[in-house]
N, C-alpha and C positions, 0 to 999 in steps of 0.2 A: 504493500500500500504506500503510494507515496507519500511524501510531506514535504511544507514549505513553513517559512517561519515565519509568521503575523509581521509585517512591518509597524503598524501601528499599538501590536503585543510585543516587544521585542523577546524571544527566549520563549513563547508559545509554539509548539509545534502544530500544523493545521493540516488535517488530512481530510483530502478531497475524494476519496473513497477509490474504489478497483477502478470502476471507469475512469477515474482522472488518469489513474496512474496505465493505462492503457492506451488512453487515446495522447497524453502529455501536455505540454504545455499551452495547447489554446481550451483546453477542459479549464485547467489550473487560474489563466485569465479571465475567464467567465466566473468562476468563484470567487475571486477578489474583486472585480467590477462588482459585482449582488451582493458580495459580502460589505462594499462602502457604502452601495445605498443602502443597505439594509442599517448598518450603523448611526447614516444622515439621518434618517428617520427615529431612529432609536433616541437617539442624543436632544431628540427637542419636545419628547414627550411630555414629561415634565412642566416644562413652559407651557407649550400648549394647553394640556390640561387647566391650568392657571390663566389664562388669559382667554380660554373658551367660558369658564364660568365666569370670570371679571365681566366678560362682555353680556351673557344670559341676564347676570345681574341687574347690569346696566339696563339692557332691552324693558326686562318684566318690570325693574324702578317708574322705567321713564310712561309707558304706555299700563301703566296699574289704572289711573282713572282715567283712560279710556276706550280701551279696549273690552270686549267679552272677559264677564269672569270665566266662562269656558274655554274661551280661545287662550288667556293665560294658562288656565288650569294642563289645557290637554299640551300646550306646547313647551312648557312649566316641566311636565311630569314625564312628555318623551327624551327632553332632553336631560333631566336627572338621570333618567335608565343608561342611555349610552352612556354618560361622564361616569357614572358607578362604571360600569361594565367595563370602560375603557380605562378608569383609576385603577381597577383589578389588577387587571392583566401589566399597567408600568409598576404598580407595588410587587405584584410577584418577580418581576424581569428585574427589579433595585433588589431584590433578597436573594436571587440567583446569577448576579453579574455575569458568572462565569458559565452561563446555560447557551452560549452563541452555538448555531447549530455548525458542523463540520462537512457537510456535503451542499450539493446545489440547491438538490431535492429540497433539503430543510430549510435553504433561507427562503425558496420558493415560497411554501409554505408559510413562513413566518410574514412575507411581503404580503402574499394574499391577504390574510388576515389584516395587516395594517392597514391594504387598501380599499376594505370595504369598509374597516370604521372612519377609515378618511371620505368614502363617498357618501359615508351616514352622516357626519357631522356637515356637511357639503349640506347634505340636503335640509337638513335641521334649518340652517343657515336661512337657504333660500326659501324657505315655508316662513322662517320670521318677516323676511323682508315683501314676501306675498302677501301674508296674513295679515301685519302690521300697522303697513303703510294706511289703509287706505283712513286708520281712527286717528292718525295724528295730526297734529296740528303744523304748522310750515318747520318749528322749533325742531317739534320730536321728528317730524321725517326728514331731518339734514341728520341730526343724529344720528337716527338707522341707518343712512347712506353713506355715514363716515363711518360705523361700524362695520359694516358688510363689506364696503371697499380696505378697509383696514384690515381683514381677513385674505384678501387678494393680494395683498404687498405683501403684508408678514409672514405669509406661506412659501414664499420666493424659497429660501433659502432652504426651505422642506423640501419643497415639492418639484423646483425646477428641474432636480437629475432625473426625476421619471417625467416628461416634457408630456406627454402626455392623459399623466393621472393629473397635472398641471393644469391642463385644459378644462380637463373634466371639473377639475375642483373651484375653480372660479366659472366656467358654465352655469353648476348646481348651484352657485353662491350669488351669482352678484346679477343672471339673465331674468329668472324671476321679477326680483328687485325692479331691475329698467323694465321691463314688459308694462309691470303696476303705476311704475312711472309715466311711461306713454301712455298709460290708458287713460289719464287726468284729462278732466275736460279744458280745451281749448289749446293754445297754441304751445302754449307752458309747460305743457308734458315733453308735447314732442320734444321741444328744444332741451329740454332739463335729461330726455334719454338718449337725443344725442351727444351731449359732451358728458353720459357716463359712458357710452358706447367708445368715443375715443379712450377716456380714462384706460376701458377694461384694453384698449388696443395695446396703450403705452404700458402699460402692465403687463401684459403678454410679450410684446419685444421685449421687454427685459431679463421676465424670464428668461425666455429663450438665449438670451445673451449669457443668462446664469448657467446653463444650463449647458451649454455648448462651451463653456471656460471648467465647468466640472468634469465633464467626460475626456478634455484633452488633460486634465490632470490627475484623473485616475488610469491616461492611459501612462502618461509619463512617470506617474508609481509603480505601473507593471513594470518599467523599464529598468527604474530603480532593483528592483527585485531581482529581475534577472543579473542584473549588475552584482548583486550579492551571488547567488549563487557561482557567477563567475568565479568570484573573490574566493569561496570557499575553495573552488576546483582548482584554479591556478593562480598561484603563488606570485609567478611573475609580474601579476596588473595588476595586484592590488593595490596599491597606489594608484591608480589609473579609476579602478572602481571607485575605492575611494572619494576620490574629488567630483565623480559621476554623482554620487549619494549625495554629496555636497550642496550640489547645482539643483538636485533636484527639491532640496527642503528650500532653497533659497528662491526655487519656484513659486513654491507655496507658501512661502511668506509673501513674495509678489506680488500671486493672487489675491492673495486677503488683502493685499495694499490698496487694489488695486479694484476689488470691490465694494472695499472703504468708501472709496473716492467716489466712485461712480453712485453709489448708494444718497452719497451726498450730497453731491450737486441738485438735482433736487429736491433735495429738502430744504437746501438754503435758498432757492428760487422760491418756494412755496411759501418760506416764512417772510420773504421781503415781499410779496405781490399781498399774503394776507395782509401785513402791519398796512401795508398802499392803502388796501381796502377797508381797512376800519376807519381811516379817516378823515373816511369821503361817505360813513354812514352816519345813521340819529338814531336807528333802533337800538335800544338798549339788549335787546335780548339777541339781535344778531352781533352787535360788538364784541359782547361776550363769548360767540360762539368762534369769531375771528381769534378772539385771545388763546380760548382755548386749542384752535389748531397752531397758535406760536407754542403753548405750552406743550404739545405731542411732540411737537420737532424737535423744542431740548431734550423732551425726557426720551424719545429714538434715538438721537445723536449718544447724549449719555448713555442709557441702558446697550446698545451698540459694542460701544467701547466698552464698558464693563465686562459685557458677554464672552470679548475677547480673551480680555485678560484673565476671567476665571478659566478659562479654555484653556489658554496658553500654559498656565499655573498650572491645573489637575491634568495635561498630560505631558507634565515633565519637560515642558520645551523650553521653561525660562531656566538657566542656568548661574548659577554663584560664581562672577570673576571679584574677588576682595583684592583689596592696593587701599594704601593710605592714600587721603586724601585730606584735603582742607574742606569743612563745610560751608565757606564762604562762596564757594563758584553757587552750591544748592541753593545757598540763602537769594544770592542774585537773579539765578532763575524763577525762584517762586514770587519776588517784587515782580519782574518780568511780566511774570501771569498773573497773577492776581492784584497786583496795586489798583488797576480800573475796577471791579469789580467791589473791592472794597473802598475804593474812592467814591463808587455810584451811591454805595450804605451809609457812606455818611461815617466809616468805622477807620480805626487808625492801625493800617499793618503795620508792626516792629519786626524787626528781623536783630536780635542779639547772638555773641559768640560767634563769627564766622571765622576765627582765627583757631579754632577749634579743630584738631588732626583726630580722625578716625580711620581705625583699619576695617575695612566692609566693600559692600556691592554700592557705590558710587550712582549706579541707576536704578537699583533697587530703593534705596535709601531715598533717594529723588522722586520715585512714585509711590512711596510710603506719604513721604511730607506732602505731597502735592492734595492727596487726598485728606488727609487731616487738615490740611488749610482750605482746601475748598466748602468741607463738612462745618466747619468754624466760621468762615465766614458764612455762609448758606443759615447756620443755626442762631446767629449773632445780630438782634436789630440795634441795639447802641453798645457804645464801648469801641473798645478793640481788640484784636487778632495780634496776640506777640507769639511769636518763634522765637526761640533759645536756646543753645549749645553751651552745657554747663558741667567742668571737667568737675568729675568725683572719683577721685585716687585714680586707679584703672581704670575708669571707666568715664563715657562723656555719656549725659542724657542730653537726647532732644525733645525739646517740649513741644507742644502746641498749646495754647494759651487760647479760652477764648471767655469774653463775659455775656453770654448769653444762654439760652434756656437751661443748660444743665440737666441730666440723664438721672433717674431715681434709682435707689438702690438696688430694689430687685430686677430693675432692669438691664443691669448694668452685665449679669455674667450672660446674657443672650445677644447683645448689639454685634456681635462679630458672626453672626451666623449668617447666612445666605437668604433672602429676603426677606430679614427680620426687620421691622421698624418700629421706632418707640410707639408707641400708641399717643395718639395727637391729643393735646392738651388743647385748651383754649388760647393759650398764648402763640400756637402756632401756626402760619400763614398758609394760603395754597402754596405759595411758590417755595415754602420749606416742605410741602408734603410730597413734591416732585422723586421720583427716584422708586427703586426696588428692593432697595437693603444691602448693594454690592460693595458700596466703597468699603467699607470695614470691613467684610468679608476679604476684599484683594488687599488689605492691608495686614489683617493677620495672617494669609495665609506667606504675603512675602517674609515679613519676621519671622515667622517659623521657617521658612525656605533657610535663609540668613544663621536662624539659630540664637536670633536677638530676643531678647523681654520684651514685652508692651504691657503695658499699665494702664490704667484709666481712674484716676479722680473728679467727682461731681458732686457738684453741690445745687440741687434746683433751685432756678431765678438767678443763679449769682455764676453758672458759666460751668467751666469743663477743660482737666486740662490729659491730655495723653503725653503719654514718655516712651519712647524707644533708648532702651541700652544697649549701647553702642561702646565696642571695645577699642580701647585709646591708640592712637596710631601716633607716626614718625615722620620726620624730613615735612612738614609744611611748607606747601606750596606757598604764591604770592597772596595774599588775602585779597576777600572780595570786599566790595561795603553794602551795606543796605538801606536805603531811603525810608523814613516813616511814610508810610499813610498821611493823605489828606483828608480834608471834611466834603461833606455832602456839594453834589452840583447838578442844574437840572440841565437842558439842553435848550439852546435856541440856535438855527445857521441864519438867521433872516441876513441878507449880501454877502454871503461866506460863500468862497468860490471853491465847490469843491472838482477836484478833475478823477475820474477812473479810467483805469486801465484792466479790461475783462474782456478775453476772446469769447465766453461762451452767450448767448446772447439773449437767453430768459435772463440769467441773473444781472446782466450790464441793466437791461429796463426795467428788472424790479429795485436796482439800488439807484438809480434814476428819479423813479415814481418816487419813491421810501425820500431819497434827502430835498427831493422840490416839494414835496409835503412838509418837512421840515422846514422849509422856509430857505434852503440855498439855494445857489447857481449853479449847476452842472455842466460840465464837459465833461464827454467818454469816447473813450477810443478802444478800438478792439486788436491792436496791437503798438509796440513798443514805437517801430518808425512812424505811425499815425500820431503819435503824441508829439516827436520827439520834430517835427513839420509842426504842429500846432504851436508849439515850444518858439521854435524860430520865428514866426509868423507874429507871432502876439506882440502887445503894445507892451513896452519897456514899465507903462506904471502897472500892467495887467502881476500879479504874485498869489498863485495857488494858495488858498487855508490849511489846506488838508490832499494828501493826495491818499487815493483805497485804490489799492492796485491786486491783481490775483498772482498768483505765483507763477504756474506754469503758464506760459504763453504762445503765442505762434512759434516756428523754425526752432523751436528750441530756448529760445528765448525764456527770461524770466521777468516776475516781479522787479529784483534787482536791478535789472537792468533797467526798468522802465526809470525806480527811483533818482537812480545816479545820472540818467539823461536829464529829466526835467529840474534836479537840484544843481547839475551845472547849467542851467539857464536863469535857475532861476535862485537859487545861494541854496547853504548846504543846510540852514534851517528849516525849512519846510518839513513840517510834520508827515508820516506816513504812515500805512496799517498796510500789512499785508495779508490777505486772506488766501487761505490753502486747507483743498478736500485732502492732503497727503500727510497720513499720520507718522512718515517715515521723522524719524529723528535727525538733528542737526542744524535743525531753521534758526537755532538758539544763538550760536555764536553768529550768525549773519544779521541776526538781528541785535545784536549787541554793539559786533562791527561797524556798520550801517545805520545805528541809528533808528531801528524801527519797530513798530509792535505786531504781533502775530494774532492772527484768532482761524480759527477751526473751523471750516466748514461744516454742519450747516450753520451760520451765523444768527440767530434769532434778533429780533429788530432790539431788544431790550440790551442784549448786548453791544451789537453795534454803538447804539444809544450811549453805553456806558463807555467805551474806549474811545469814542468820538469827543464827549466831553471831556476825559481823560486828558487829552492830545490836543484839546485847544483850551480848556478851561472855561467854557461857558456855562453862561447863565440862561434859566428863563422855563418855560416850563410843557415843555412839549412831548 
């Protein structure tokens, strides 16, 4: 019987029964292809489960008085049966981890099975949005319709490797839905079913994009494979395999780089044409509904990235490199990132001790504090946010400091678990309730990766401070320094000339719309020589406010490049931001270099809002 060793198990042996070992290595291929969709599907059960009843909730909340008590009750009570039946079967698969089947036959099997509870929830789906629609008010059916399309994007990542259970699944989900839609009397419908009809289109191209970027890299995983077996049989390439193996994890980090970005982009179009749209309305209860799709965007963007990193964390792929270091380069990058933010509160970031030498993980350490300083400012309406590196014999602690709501005793030994969150007091805001419960989760589990202490001290009303012990290191580098925090600022551009620089061309017109609603003057250009012409051309008293440029650009070109053109025209003070969907590392010292500040795509307009004031210091209240 043959065997092959689990890439993704390393040290597992996988036997793919007589026939593999008969027919060889394209039997063997067809097992590890089914065997990783069979895993993709595996690995999001969990979630889904959780965010299929989040959403059930939501629906029977929203449509309780108005709807048939029948119609809740029977749609209520189908969709309890599958969530049990479907909770079942991932409880028993979490108590037998190790029950993955070892032939073809089996994961056949085990896929069938997933693919019919995928086409039952499918359907559940599409019966709310038929059933639903027709009792709600304008309110409750944008609702529905952001839920059920919410189901179509969030599935991407599920469902795209089998491209056509893909089809199927947003068919049963979201056809329904528009049918009930068109059927609205008068002209309203039709047009409301066709731009969900493009929606379902653009959501399907994507897929498929997902979908076709997964199968060329589970092909390039077979290849890897073979690559190893090479290595076992001949001695001579191993080196050669070696660096094959290399290339190909360094693929798949790519990919995920690379669908980061693309994920991203719009979302940041989406959040700058909503903020456009809010305020140019008077309904109070659709403003609201605009806010709320700003507030989905951060909380996808974040929960996004978290997913990642508990990913990356539980299977072994973040690695421990320790070197002494000076905590002062970390102190600089955390002002870096969050001085706007906490500039926008009104709160005062201290950064103390960066002459402070530690022996540790330099980027671990760095995405430890980023998140205790995000969590602190986020949980903090007055006071301030101090950071501190304070040597004790051997040892240095870093603190976070914050004086705001403070965590209560008994709750204190559950905040590190996996989407736990304190249970909301009165003193707490929506925009503090945003989030899953991951940051602390990625934060213990890097210390323990590390082999560091983490502590936590709380006092409710009066704030929270956390400690990592950190063991004392040698040869300090050149020290950093750190800037306090300032106080509160609101936002006005009324003749603030701001200029962009964006090849891609939703989000050049929704950051357009978004700062002449502000009250500026806009120039954009959708690449570096189209600026750097308007640059030459302009009148000598004409001097940019602010320049929002995007990072990657035409021919290869960047952000940077755009800045340094227009700041040798126009002097080397001119403020800038630079926005990038690319989570790859390094923008840090370019921005340090240069002169400039960074933010993340998707950019949420509150954001924007807040590094924009930042970067010019205004006032006013917009």
């Amino acid at each position: 019987m043959a065997q092959h060793v689990d890439t993704l198990n390393p040290g597992v042996p996988v036997s793919t029964g007589a026939a593999d070992a008969a027919v060889g290595a394209p039997a063997h291929d067809e097992y590890v292809m089914l065997r990783d969709k069979v895993r993709v599907m595996s690995s999001y059960n969990a979630i889904s489960l959780v965010g299929h009843l989040i959403a059930a909730v939501v629906i029977e909340l929203v449509f309780a008085a108005v709807s048939p008590r029948a119609l809740l009750i029977a749609w209520g009570g189908a969709f309890a049966v599958l969530w049990l039946l479907w909770g079942l079967r991932v409880l028993l698969s979490l108590r037998h981890p190790h029950g993955e089947p070892r032939t073809v036959a089996g994961l056949r099997q085990r896929q069938r099975i997933w693919v019919a509870g995928t086409l039952l929830s499918a359907a559940m789906w599409g019966w709310a949005g038929w059933a639903f629609y027709p009792f709600g008010n304008a309110l409750q059916q944008i609702v529905l319709i952001l839920v059920v399309y919410t189901f179509c994007v969030a599935c991407i990542p599920i469902l795209a490797p089998q491209f056509r259970l893909y089809l199927a699944f947003v068919g049963l989900v979201y056809v329904p839905m528009m049918a009930r839609v068109a059927m609205q009397e008068g002209a309203l419908g039709v047009q409301t079913a066709i731009v969900m009809l493009v929606a379902m289109g653009m959501t399907i191209v994507l897929g498929r994009n997902y979908w076709t970027t997964f199968d060329a890299l589970s092909r390039l995983q077979l290849r890897t494979e073979a690559l190893m077996e090479q290595l076992r049989a001949e001695k001579a390439v191993s080196d050669a395999a070696r660096q094959q193996a290399e290339i190909a994890n360094r693929a798949k980090t790519q990919f995920f780089t690379a669908a980061s970005h693309d994920l991203r982009q719009p979302l940041h179009a989406m959040g700058l044409f909503a903020e456009a749209l809010r305020q140019r309305i008077h309904e109070p209860e659709v403003a609201q509904l605009v806010n709320s799709i700003n507030e989905s965007v951060d909380a996808l963007e974040g929960l996004f990235s978290e997913l990642l990193d508990i990913n990356r964390i539980d299977s072994g792929r973040v690695e421990v490199h320790e070197e002494h270091f000076e905590l002062g380069e970390i102190l600089r990058k955390l002002r870096l990132h969050f001085e706007p933010s906490a500039f926008e509160k009104g709160l005062a970031l201290r950064l103390r001790g960066g002459r402070s030498v530690v022996f540790a993980d330099p980027l671990l350490v760095e995405r430890i504090a980023r998140n205790l300083v995000s969590n602190a400012i986020r949980y903090t309406n007055d006071g301030s946010v101090l950071v501190s590196c304070r040597k004790r014999g051997s040892r240095v602690l870093l603190q976070v400091w914050d004086t705001g709501l403070g965590i209560r005793e008994e709750e204190r030994v559950r905040i590190f678990e996996e989407f736990y969150q304190v249970p909301n007091t009165p003193a707490v805001t929506p925009d503090q309730r945003k989030g899953l419960g991951l940051g602390l989760a990625i934060v213990k589990r890097l210390a323990d990766l590390m082999g560091t202490p983490l502590a936590v001290r709380s006092e409710p009303g009066r704030g929270t401070v956390f400690t990592l012990d950190l063991p004392l290191g040698k040869a300090p580098r050149i020290p950093s320094t750190a800037v306090p925090g300032k106080g509160p600022v609101g936002l006005t551009l009324d003749g603030r000339l701001m200029v962009i620089v964006e090849d891609e061309p939703a989000v050049r017109g929704g950051l357009e719309v978004l700062l002449q609603g502000w009250g500026a003057k806009v120039v954009s250009f959708e690449s570096v020589a189209a600026s750097e012409q308007w640059a030459a051309q302009a009148d000598a008293t004409v001097k940019p406010d602010l320049l929002i440029v995007d990072y990657r650009l035409e021919n290869g070109s960047t952000g940077v490049d755009a800045i340094k053109a227009l700041r040798s025209r126009f002097g080397a003070k001119v403020p800038a931001i630079v926005v990038t969907g690319s989570t790859m590392t390094g923008h840090d010292n370019e921005a340090q270099s240069n002169d400039f500040h960074l933010l993340i795509k998707p950019v949420v307009p509150n954001k924007l809002r807040a590094m924009i004031a930042f970067k010019l210091g205004v006032k006013a209240g917009a």
